[in-house]
N, C-alpha and C positions, 0 to 999 in steps of 0.2 A: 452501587446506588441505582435505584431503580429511575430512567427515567421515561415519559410517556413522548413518545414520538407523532408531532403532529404535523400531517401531511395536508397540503393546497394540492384543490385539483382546478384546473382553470381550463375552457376548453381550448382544444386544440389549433395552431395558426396555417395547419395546412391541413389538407382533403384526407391524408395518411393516417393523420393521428386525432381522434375523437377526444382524447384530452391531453394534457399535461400537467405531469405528479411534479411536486417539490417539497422538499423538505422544510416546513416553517418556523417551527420552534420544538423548543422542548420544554415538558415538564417537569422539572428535579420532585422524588418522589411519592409521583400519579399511583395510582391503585391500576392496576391489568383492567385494562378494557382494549376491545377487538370492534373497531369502525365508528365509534361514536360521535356522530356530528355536530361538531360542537357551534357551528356560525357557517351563515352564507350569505353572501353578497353576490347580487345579478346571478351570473354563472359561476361564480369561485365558492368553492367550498374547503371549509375545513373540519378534517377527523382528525380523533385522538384515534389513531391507525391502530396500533400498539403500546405495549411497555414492555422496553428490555432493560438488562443489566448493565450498568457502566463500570466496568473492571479495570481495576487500577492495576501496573506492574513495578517493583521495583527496576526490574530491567529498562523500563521503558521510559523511565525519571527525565531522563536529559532527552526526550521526545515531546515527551508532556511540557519540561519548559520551554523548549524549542516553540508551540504551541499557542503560550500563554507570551511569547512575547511577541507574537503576531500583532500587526494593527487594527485588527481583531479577533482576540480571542476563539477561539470555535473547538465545537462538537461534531464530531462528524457519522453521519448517517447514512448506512449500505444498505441498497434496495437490492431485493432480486426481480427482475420486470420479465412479464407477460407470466406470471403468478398469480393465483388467488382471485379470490370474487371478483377484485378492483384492477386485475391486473398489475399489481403491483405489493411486494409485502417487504416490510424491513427487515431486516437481517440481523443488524448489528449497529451499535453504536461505540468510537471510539473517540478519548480526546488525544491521538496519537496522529499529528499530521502525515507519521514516514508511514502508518500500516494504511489509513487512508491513500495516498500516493500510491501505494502496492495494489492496492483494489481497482485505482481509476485507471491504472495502465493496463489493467487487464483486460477493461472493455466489456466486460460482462454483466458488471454491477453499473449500478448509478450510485455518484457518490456526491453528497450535497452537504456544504458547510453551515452550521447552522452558530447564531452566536450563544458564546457562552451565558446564562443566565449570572448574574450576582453572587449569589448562593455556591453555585457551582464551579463556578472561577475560584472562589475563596478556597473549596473542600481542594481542588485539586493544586490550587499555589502551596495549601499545610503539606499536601502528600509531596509533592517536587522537595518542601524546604524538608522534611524529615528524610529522604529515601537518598537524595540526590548526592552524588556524589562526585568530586569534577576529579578526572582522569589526568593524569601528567601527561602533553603530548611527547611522542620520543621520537624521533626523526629516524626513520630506518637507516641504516650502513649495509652501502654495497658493499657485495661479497666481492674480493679484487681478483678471486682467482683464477688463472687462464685454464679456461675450459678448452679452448681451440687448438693447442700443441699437441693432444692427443687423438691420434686417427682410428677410431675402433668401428668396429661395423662399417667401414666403407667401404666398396667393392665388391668385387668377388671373390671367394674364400679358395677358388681355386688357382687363385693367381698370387705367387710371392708377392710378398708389400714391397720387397726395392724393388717393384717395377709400377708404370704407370697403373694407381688402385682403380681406373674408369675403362682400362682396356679389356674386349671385349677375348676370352681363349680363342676360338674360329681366328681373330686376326693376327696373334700370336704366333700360335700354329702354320699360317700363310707364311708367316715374314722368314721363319726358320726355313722354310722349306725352297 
């Protein structure tokens, strides 16, 4: 589903930074437009920045409802920053909280939750209730077997194993002698 990604720019609260991008809403199936300013207030502005694809997975079913059963719902929007005219261009939109979390630990992106629109909630509740499928959990079983009874690789290969396997030949050699 195509949606249109619309970015706040508000200026900046310290001497560093000239402004500040966030992510403010989205539009479920906007037409591609590139910057288009849609409202300003005092110094804040808002663009319809872009429109990307919102990609559904089966795989990613029980992400999505993870997602939707948030206290609020959300969409999640990856910048890549000090890019582009504006210094800033989207990347990517996901409604998957665990790929979002992979993004924001990496420190590279900015990752900004935006809420889900009505529409959009609903399309993605149908995809969870058709793909989803809940998993039996199975408790792993330790393996019991003693690992530790057998001495292989320890020591030196040139000293017989009925003798101490950490003695050093040179000390060996002394003690005989």
């Amino acid at each position: 589903m195509p949606l249109g990604i619309v970015l706040r720019r508000t200026p900046g609260v310290t001497r560093w930074a000239a402004h500040s991008w966030q992510a403010a809403a989205v539009l479920p199936g906007a037409p591609v437009k590139h910057w288009k300013e849609l409202r300003r207030e005092g110094d804040a502005v808002e663009y319809h920045a872009d429109t990307l694809t919102l990609e559904l997975h089966r795989a990613e079913a029980e992400a999505y409802r993870t997602g939707l059963s948030a206290a609020v719902p959300s969409v999640f929007v990856v910048f890549d920053l000090g890019e582009g005219p504006h210094g800033i261009v989207p990347r990517l939109v996901t409604a998957s909280p665990y790929e979002a979390q992979d993004y924001a630990d990496s420190g590279e992106e900015q990752v900004d939750a935006v809420p889900m629109p009505a529409g959009l909630r609903a399309w993605i509740e149908a995809f969870v209730e058709r793909h989803h499928v809940e998993e039996k959990f199975v408790k792993r079983q330790r393996n019991r077997k003693r690992v530790d009874l057998v001495q292989t690789g320890i020591g030196d290969a040139r000293i017989a194993k009925a003798a101490d396997v950490y003695a050093s030949p040179r000390l060996k050699r002394e003690a005989r002698g």
